[in-house]
Structures are given as C-alpha cells and as structure tokens.
N, C-alpha and C positions, 0 to 999 in steps of 0.2 A: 239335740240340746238347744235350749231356747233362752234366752236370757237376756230381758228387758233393758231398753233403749236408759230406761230414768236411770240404772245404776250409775251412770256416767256423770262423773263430778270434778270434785277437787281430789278423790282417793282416787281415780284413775289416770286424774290429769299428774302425782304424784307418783303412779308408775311407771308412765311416759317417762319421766323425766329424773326416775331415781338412777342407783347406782349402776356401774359396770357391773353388776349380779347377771345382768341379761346377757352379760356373751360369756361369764364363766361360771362354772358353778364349782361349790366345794366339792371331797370327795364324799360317794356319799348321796351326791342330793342331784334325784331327777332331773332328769333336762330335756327340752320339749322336742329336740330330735329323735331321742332315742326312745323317750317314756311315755311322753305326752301326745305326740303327735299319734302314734298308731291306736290309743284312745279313741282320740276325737275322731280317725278318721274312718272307724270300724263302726261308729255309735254316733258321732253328732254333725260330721258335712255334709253329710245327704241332703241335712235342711241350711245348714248355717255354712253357706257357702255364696258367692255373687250372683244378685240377680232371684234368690228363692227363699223362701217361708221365713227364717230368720232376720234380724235383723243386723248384724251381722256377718263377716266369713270368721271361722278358726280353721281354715287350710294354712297359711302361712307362721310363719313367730310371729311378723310384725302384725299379722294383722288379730291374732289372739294374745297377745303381750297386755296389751292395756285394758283387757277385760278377763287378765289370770285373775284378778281377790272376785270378781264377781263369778266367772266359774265356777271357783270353789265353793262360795256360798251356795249358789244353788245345785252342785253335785251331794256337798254334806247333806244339804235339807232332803237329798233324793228328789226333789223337786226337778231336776234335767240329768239326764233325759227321757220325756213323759213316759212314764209308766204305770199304768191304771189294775195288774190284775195282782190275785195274790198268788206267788208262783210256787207258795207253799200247796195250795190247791192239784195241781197237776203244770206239768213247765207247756213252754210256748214257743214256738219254732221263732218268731220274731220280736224275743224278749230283748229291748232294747235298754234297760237296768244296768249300770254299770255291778261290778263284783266289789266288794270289800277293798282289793287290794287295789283293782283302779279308784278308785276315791281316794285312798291313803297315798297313790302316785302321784295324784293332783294336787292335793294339800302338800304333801311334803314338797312338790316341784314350785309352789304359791311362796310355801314358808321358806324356802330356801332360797328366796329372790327371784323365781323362774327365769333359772337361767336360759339360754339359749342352745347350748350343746357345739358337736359338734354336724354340722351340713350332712356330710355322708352319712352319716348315721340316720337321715331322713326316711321312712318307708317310702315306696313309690305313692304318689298323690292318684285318690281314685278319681276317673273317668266318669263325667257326664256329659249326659245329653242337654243344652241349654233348652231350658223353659220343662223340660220332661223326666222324673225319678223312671220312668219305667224303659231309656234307653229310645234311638231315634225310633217313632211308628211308620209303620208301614201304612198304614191310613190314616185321615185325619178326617171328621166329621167335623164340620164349623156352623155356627149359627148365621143363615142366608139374611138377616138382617141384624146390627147392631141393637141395642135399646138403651133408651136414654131414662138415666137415670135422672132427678131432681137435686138438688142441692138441699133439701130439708122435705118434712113432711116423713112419712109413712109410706112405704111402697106396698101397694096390692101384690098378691104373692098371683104369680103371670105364668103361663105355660106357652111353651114353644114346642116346635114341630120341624125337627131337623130329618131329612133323608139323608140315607148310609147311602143307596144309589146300588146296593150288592145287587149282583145279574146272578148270584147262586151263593147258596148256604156256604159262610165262612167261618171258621174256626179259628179261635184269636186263643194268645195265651198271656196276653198283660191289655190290661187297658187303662186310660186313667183320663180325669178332667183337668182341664187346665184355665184356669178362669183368663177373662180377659182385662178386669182388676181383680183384684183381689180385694182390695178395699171396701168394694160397695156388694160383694157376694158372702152372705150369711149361711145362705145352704141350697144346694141343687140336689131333688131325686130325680132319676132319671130313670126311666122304661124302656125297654125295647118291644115296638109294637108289631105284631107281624100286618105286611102286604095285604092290606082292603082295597088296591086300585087305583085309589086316588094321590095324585102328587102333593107334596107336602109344600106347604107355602112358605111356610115360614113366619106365618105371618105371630104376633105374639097375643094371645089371647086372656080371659080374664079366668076362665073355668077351662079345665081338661076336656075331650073330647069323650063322654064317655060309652060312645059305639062300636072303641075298636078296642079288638082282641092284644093282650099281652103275650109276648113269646116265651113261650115258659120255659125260666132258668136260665135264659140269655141276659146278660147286663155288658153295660160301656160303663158303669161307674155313678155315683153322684158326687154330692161336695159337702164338705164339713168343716172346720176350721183346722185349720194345718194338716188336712190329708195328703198322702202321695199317696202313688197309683198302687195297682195290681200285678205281680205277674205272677202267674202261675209255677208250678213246682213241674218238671221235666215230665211229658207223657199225662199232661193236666190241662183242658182247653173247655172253653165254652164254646156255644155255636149261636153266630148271628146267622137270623134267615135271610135267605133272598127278597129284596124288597123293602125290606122292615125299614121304619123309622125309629128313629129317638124322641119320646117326649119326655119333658121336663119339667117339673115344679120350680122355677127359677124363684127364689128367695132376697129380693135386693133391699138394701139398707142405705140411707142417705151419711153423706158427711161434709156439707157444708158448702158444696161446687159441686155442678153439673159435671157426669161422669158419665161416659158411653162406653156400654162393656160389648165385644161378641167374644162369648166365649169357645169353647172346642175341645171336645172327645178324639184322644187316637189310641191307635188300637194297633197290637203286633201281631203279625197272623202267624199260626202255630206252624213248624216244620213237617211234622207228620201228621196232618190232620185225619187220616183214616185210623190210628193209633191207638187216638187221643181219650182215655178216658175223661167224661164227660163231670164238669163243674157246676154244680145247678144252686139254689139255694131257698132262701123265703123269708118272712116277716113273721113273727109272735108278736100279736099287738092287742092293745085293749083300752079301745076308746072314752068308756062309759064311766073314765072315775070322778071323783068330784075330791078333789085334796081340803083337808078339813083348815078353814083358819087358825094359824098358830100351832098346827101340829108339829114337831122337830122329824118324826118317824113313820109318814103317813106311807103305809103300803100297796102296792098293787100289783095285782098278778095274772098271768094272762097264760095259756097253754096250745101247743099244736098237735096234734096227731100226723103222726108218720107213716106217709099209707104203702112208703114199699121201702125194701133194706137197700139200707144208704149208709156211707159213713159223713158223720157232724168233724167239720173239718174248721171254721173259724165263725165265731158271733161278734158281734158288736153292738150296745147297747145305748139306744140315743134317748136322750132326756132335754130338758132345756133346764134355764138356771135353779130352780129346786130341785134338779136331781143330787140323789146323795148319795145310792148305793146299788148294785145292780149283781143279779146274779141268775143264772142259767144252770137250769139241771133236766136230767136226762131220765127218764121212767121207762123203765122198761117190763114188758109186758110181764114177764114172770112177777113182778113185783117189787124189782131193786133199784135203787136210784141210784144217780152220781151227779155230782156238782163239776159240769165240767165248763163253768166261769165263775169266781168271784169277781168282783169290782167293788174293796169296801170302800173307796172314796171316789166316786165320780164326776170326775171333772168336764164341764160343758165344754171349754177351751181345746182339750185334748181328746177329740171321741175317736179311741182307736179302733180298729179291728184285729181279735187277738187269734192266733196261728197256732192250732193246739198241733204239740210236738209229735203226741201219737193220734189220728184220729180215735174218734168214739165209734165205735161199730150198733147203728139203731136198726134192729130191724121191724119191718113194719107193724106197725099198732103201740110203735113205741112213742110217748110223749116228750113232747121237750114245752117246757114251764119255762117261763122267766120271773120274777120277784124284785119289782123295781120299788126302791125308800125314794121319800120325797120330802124335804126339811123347808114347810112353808113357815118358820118362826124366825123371831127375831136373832136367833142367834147364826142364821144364815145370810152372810154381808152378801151380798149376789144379790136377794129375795127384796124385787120391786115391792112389794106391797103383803105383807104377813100378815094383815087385816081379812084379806081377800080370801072366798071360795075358788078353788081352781078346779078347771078341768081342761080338757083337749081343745087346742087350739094352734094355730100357724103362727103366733107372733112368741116373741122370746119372751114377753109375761106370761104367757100362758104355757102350757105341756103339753110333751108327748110321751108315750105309752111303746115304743118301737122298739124289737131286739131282734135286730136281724142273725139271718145266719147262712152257713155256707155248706153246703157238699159234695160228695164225691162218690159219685157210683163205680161198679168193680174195683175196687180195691181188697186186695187180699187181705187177710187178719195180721198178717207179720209185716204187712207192706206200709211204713210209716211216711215216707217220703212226700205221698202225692195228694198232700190240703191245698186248699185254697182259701182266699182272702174275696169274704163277698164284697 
C-alpha cells in the first residue's frame, strides 16, 4: 500500500491532534490492534515500513494514526494496494487486492475515530531483512565501481559488467536488486552472461557488449519502480553458471544534485539444489510499431512459440507512460486459447509480475501472444506529447513493446504449487 507524501495537511494535522477516539473505541467499531493492524501487515508493510519503497511505516498505531483518512481514501478507490490484473480472468498466487470486507474494516476503523484498541491484541509484527524483501542473501553481487550521476541533463542509458565470481553452477531460489538510490534508478535489465574467459572490469560502458552468449533461463532480477524481489515457491530454483557475469542496461535519471549510485543483486541459494525443478522464462516483444498521433486505443501485438512442454507460471507486462492495457494469452496447438493475464489499466508506476495460482500447462508448439493498448491522446494526463508518432525507444517518451514471462518445467498437471516470478 502506497500513499502519497502531499496528502499531509491540515486534515492530518487535525488527526494528530483530535479526540481520545485513538485510545478508545465504541462497541462496535474496529480498532487497529485487533482489525487493522493484521490488514496492513498481510498486504501493505512489506513496502510501507522504515527505510523502504514507501514513504511511510504503518507497522505501529502511532505511526499509521495520522495517515488513517488518507488510507482510507486510497483503499475505497482500490488504488492501495497496487493491483493491475483482472482476478475475474483466472486468480493469482500473489494477489495483493484487499477483500470487500478489509476495506469496510478500514472505513469503519477511519469513521469511528481509529481508535487504538487494545496492545495485546496486536498480531505478531512481521520480520525483515533491512534493505532486502527476499530475507538475508547468501550472496551479494555489487557493482566494482560506483557511477556518478549529474544533477540535471539526460543520462545515456550505460551498461555495466558485474562478475558473480561462482567456481561451479549454482542454484538460487530468490533473487532481487537493490538499488543504491533509488531516486535516480528509473529501470535496470539485467542478464546473466555465461563464462567467455575474460574478467569483467567493471568498467561502465555506453553500448552492451554484444559477443557474449546469455545463460539461458538464468536471471538475478532487474528493476522497475517499486519492485521487491523474487523467491521461489519450495522445490522451484534457477541455475547460475559457473563464471557467468551480470550485465546490465542501468537506466539513470537526474534530480537536481549529483548523486552516486552502486548498486547490487543478492541471491539465496536453494537447499536442495539436485531436487530443484528448474525456473526458466523469456521476452514476447515487438519492436517495430509506430503508435499513431492522438490515437486513445492504438494496439500492438507480438507472439512466441513454445518449442518444448513447459508450464507459463507468471508474466509481467512493461510499457512506458502511454501504456493503457495489456494482456497475455495462450494458443495452444489443437486450436484453443486462454487469457491467462488481463491488465485493463496499466499502470507505469506499479509494473508487477503476476503469480498465476494454477500454472498454464503449454506444450510445445504452443503460442503465447501478448496484446499491449497504447493511449497517445489528449485525454492521457501522463502523455508528454499526443502530437507525436511513437515508436520503441529507451527514454520514458518513448515505448516499449516487452511481456515478459516465467516457467517451470516437470511439473505435474495436479501440482499447483511450484511458479515462479520472472
């Protein structure tokens, strides 16, 4: 749950400072020990906690008290906590959407003064790892030199070349990036390249390297706005190779003061790595569009072929600010489809990756399609310039065409358990 610094005024400074409602409540009327707190703390501390992605903690009363009417407001709107798929479609292992009756918990705990409850009544407060959602790593890749950011201007989009250092193929079951600001990091992808010999410098370059081989189906993660990491479902692991390094398409953005970022991938190694059925994934992409001036619904659509049986276990759909809608579906050879993502409102701010509850069983020669809308009109307040032809491009005026996705080989047909999050 996420919820904007400006709401804070005179209506907050007036809940600071209103009645004893906060240490008692009527009978009757929620109280944030007993009703609210186990809320927020199943669905919205992950991020809105000290020191990460929100701005923000709601772990404590005191420190969720003065931002109860803004809460509320953005639980009604269903606006927090971000939620981009439609669950009517097929459900989602990590549907973070509150229920019906958690939003009427929060209003009525809002309207009824949010009182405070009683202590004991508190749930236990969940465990983190500082700086990390995916729990402490067992390794940590770092970038061998910082890079200095500008205080204005346009940053050229830079590749770096981080070595893992691995003496033999390891098998990881969470990974995640961790920026070194966050401020000035717009988007990082990131590769894992297998072992060509050469030690990696580090040095930070203006174009990728494009002589060395990718490790196919291995990833450390990229970056997007308000990402947390990866971890795998129990008996679910990737494999970095021995050798391999990390490159990176590092994405930076100015804000007004010289900033120096190095940022860092860690990674938890899997307990039974001979076990591990393997997590692999890919790209559905289609460079080649040209979005028409002032269209509100321009479409474009791009497909893969699946060349061996796999189960489709989680997609994610990235666009830049004219995205509007996105969906993923599944062709399978006899001739039958399934929709197995909607996204009818696509938000750039919030690009999840969603965790289908049963995977999709594709066997090979099956296609998976993506169908991304694209609203370059005026009536899209985001859209720099609705004058303009668009096509594929690195900077946030321009678009991308990208639906990733994620799989999972041996998995039996009854076995729902073991997705992953590409």
């Amino acid at each position: 749950m996420r919820v904007t610094a400006t709401l804070v005024g005179a209506g907050v400074m007036a809940l600071v400072l209103g009645s004893a409602a906060g240490a008692n409540a009527a009978e009757g009327t929620p109280t944030f020990a007993k009703d609210v707190a186990p809320i927020l703390y199943d669905n919205c501390v992950a991020c809105h906690r000290p020191n990460h992605l929100a701005p923000m903690s709601l772990i404590t009363y005191d420190e969720a008290r003065p931002w109860a009417r803004a809460v509320k407001s953005k639980v009604l709107a269903r606006e927090m906590p971000p939620w981009g798929a439609d669950t009517s479609v097929r459900a989602y292992k990590n549907d973070t959407s509150l229920s019906q009756r958690e939003i009427d918990t929060i209003a009525a705990w809002v309207d009824g003064g949010s009182p405070r409850g009683n202590d004991a009544d508190l749930p236990e407060v969940p465990q983190f790892t500082e700086g990390w959602s995916i729990g402490e790593p067992d390794l940590v890749f770092t970038m061998l030199e910082p890079f200095e950011v500008p205080a204005d201007g346009t940053v050229p989009y830079s590749y770096v070349t981080v070595p893992t250092n691995l003496t033999q193929d390891t098998w990881i079951s969470a990974y995640e990036f961790v920026p070194g600001d966050r401020r000035v990091l717009h988007h990082v992808i990131a590769q894992v390249m297998e072992d060509d010999g050469k030690p990696a410098t580090g040095e930070v370059l203006l174009r990728r390297d494009g002589e060395r081989t990718q490790a196919e189906g291995a990833t450390v993660g990229g970056y997007v706005p308000n990402r947390l990491g990866t971890v795998y479902p129990d008996g679910v692991a990737t494999r970095l190779p021995a050798g391999a390094d990390i490159e990176a398409q590092m994405h930076y953005t100015t804000i007004g003061e010289p900033v120096t970022d190095q940022s860092s991938w860690g990674v938890v190694l899997a307990a039974e790595p001979d076990s591990m059925r393997r997590a692999s994934g890919g790209q559905v992409i289609n460079p080649m569009f040209r979005i028409e001036p002032g269209n509100p619904s321009f479409e474009v659509t791009a497909s893969r072929t699946i060349k061996e049986d796999t189960y489709l276990s989680t997609m994610m759909p990235h666009m830049h600010v004219r995205g509007k809608s996105a969906k993923f579906i599944v062709k399978f050879p006899d001739g039958r489809e399934e929709v197995a993502l909607s996204v009818p409102n696509y938000d750039f701010n919030w690009q999840l990756s969603y965790q289908l509850e049963e995977p999709i069983f594709m066997p090979a020669g099956s296609e998976l399609q993506t169908v991304f809308t694209y609203d370059n009109s005026t009536n899209n307040r985001h859209n720099p310039d609705p004058t303009a032809e668009v096509g594929w491009g690195d900077q946030t005026w321009e678009e991308m065409m990208l639906g990733y996705y994620g799989t999972v080989d041996g998995l039996e047909a009854n076995d729902n358990e073991n997705d992953e999050d590409e």
